[in-house]
C-alpha positions as CSV (number, residue, x, y, z in Angstrom):
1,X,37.4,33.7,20.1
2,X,38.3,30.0,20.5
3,X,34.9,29.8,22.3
4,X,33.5,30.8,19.4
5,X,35.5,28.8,16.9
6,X,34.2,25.5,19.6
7,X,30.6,26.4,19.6
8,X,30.9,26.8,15.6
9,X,32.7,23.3,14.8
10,X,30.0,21.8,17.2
11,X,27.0,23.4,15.4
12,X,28.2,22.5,12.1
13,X,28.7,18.4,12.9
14,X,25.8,18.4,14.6
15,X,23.7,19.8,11.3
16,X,25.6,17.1,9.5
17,X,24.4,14.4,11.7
18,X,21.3,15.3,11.4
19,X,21.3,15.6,7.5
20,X,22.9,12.6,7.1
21,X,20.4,10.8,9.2
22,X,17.3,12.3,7.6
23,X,18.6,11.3,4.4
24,X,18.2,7.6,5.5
25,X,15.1,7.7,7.4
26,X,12.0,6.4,5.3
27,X,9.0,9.4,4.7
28,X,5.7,8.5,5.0
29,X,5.1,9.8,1.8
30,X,7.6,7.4,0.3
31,X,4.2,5.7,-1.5
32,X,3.7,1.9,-1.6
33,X,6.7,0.5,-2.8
34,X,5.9,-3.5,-2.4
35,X,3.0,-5.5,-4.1
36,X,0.0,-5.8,-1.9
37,X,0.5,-9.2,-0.3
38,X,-0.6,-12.7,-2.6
39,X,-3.6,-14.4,0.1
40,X,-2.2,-17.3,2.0
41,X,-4.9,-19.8,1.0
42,X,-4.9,-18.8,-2.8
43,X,-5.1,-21.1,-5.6
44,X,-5.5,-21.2,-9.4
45,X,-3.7,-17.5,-9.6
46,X,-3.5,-15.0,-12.5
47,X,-1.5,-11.8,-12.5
48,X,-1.7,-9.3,-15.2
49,X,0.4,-6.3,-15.6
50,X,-1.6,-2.9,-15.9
51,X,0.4,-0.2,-16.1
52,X,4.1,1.4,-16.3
53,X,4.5,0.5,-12.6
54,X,5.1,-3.1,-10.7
55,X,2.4,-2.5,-8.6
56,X,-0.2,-1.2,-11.2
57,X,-1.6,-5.0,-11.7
58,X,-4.7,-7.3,-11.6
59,X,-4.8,-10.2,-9.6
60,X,-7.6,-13.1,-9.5
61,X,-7.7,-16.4,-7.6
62,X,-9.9,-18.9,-6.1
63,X,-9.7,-20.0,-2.3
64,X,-12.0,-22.2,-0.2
65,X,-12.4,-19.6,2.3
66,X,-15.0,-17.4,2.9
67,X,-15.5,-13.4,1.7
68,X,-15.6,-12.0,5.5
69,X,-12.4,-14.0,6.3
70,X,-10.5,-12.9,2.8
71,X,-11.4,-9.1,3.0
72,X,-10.0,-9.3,6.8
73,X,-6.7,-10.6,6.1
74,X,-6.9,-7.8,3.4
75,X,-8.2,-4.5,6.1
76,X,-5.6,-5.6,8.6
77,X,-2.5,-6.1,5.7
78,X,-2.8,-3.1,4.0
79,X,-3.7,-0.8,6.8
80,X,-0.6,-2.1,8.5
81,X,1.3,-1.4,5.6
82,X,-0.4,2.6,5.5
83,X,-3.3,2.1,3.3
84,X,-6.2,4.2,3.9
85,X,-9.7,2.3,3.7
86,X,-11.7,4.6,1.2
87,X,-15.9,3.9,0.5
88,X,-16.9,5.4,-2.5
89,X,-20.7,4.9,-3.5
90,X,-22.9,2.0,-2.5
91,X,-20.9,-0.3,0.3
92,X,-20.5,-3.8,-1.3
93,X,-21.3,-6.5,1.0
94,X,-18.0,-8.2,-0.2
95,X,-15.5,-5.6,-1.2
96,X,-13.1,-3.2,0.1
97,X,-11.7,0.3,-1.5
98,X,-8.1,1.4,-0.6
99,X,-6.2,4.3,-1.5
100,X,-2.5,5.3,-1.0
101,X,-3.0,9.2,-1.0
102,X,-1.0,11.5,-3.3
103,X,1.6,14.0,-1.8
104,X,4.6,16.2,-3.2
105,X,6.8,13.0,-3.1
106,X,4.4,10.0,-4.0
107,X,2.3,8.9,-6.8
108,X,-1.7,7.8,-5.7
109,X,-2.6,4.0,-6.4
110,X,-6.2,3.1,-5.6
111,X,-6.7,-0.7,-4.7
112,X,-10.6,-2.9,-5.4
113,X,-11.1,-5.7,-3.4
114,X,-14.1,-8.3,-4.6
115,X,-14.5,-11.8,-2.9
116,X,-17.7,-13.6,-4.5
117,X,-18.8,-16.5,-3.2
118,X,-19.0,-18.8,-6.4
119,X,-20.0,-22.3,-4.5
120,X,-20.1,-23.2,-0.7
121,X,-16.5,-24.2,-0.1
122,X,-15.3,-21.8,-3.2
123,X,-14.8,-17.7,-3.6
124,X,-13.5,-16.0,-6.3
125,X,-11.6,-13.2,-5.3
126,X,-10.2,-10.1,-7.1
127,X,-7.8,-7.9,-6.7
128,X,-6.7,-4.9,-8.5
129,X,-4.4,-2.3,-7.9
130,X,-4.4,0.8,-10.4
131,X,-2.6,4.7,-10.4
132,X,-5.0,7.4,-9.7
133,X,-4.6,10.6,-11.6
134,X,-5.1,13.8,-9.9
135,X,-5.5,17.5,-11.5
């Protein structure tokens, strides 16, 4: 009986434990929760609010570097940060398509990434970052 009693208390703090520690593990489906990162070598920047969300926003700035080097520092940021690189239609020779997909516990946000070349030693770059609505 005592046995019992042992193996009982045991089993119960052991499902506590691991409650309480799944509780403060992140999910991956925790969704982006931080604005996509501002390029280091950006200048003359505009930010404008899109939607109910922080995140849901439009970003434009100049920078002396090049498209190829821009949508780089881009692919490797937000496929660190668990971005998925998405093509839909005809590739753009200086643009990238992300989407954070939609589960039970996290809204979808779709990201466009366009880096025009305006001069030689100037690209104008565009970022936006919009909610996707699913049926």
């Amino acid at each position: 009986m005592l046995r019992c009693v042992i193996i009982l208390l045991v089993s119960i703090f052991v499902l506590l434990g691991l409650t309480a520690c799944s509780s403060v593990l992140p999910t991956v489906d925790a969704g982006p929760t931080q604005p996509l990162p501002l390029y280091p070598a950006a200048t003359t920047v505009t930010i404008e609010p899109l939607g109910p969300s922080p995140l849901e926003q439009e970003t434009t700035f100049d920078t002396t570097d090049d498209p190829p080097t821009i949508l780089a520092f881009y692919r490797s940021a937000l496929v660190t940060a668990g971005w998925k690189i998405t093509q839909t239609g005809t590739p753009r020779p200086y643009g990238l398509d992300f989407e954070w997909a939609q589960t039970s516990n996290a809204p979808a946000f779709a990201v466009t990434i366009i880096a025009t070349p305006k001069t030689r030693f100037k690209t104008a770059v565009y970022v936006r970052v919009m909610s996707v609505f699913t049926k």
